[in-house]
C-alpha positions as CSV (number, residue, x, y, z in Angstrom):
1,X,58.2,156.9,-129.3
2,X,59.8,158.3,-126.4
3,X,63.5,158.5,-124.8
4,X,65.9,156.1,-125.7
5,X,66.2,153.5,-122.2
6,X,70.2,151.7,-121.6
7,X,70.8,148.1,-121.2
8,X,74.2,148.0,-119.3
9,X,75.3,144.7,-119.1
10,X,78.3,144.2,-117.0
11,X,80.1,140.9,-117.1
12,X,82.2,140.3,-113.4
13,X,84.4,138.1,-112.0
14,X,84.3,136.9,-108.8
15,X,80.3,136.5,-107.7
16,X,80.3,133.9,-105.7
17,X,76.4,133.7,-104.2
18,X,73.2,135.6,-103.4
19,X,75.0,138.0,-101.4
20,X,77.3,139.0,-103.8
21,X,74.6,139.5,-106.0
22,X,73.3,141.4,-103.6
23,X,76.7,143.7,-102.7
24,X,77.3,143.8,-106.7
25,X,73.5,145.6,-106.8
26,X,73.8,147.6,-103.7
27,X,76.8,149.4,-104.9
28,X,75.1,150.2,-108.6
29,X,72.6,151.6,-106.9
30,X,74.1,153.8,-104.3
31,X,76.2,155.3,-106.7
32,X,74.0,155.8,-110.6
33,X,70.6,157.0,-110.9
34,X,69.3,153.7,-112.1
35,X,65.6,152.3,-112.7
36,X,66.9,148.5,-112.1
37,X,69.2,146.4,-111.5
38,X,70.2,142.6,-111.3
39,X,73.0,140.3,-110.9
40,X,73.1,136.5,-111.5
41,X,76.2,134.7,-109.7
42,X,76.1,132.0,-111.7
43,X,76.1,133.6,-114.9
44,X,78.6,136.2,-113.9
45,X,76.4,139.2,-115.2
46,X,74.8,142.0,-113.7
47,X,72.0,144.2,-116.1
48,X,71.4,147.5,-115.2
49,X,68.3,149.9,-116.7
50,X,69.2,153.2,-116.7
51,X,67.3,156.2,-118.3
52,X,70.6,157.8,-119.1
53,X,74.6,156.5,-120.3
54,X,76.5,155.2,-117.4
55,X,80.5,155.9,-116.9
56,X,81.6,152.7,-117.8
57,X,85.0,153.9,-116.0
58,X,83.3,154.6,-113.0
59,X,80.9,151.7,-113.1
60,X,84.5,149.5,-113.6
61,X,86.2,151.3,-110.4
62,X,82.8,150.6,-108.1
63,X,82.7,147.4,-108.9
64,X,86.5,146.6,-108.6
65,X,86.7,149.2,-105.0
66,X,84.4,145.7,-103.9
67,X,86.9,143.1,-104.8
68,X,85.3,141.6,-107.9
69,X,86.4,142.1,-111.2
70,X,84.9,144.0,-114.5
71,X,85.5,141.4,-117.4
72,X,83.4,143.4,-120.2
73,X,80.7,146.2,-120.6
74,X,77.9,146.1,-123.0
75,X,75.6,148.1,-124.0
76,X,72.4,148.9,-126.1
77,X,69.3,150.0,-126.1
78,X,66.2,148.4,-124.0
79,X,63.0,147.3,-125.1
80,X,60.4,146.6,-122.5
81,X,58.4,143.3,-124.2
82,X,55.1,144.5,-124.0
83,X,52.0,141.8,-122.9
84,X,51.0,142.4,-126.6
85,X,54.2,142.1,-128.3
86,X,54.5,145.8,-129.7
């Protein structure tokens, strides 16, 4: 098995349409070494895969320099589902 992969998910206030998904994933990725990332409006959530732990403080300050507003931080570990379920 290899290196241990992060699941951030980051719940935010404030994301109002495509383009805030958008603004919400430009940010992450200017500012972490990330291998993805994705925000859905309507759920209020943006995922992030990262190969290494995140600052939570400093993803909270990014997002709230932007005008939105960090509700919660999760995290665990990410599986990729394989096409034959291992």
């Amino acid at each position: 098995m290899g290196d241990i992969i992060y699941k951030i998910e980051v719940r935010i206030d404030g994301m109002a349409c495509a383009m805030c998904e958008a603004h919400i994933n430009e940010v992450i990725s200017n500012n972490f070494k990330i291998k993805k990332v994705k925000s859905s409006h309507r759920d209020g959530l943006t995922t992030i895969i990262a190969n290494d732990m995140l600052d939570q403080d400093k993803i909270r300050k990014y997002i709230d320099d932007t005008g939105y507003k960090v509700k919660d931080i999760s995290v665990s570990p990410y599986e990729k589902k394989s096409i034959f379920g291992w």
